[in-house]
C-alpha positions in Angstrom: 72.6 157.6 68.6 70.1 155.0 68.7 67.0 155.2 66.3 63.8 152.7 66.1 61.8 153.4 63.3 57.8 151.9 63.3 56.3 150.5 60.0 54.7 154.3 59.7 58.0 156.0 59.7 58.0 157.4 62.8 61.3 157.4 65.2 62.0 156.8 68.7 65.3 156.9 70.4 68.3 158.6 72.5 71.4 159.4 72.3 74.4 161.2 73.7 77.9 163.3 72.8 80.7 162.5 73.1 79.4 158.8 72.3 79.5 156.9 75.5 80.3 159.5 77.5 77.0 160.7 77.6 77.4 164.6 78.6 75.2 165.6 76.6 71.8 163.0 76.5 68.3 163.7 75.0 65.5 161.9 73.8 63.7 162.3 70.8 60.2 163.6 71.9 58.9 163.3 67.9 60.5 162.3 64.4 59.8 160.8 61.1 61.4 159.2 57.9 59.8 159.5 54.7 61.9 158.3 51.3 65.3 159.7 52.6 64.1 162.9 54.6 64.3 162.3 58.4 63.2 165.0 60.9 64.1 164.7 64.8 62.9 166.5 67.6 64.5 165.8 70.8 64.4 167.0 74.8 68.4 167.1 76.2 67.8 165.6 79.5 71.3 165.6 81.3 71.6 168.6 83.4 69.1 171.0 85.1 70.3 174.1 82.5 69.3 172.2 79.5 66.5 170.9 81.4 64.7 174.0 82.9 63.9 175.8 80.7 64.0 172.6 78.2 66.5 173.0 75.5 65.6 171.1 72.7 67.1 169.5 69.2 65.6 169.5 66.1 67.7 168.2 63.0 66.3 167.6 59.6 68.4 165.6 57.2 68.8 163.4 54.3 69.7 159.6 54.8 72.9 158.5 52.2 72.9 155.1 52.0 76.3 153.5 53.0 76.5 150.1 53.2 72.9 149.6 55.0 73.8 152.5 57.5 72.2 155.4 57.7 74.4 158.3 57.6 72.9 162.1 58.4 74.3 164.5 56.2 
C-alpha cells in the first residue's frame, strides 16, 4: 500500500495483494486522516469483474503508532 497524505488530511494512493504481486490493485478514489481515524475509499482496478460493475473498498481504521509507521488495525 502506498499512501500520500496532503497538509488537509486527505489521502491518495494504490495498492495491491499479495504485495508485489499485484492481483488484486485499486486506487483510492477518496480518504482522510484526522487524529488517528483514517477512512479509505478505493476502485479495484485489475480485472474486468471487479471493474464492471465497479467493486469498491472502504476501510475505516485507527493508526497505532509503531516506530513512525502507521499500522491499520
Amino acid at each position: 500500500m502506498s499512501l500520500v497524505q496532503d497538509s488537509s488530511g486527505n489521502l491518495t494512493g494504490n495498492g495491491g495483494s499479495p504485495a508485489g504481486a499485484n492481483v488484486y490493485t485499486w486506487a483510492i478514489t477518496s480518504g482522510s486522516v484526522s487524529g488517528n481515524a483514517i477512512n479509505i475509499t478505493a476502485n479495484y482496478t485489475a480485472t474486468a469483474d471487479a471493474v464492471t460493475p465497479q467493486t469498491v473498498l472502504n476501510l475505516t481504521g485507527t493508526i497505532a503508532s509503531m516506530n513512525n509507521l502507521w499500522n491499520m488495525v
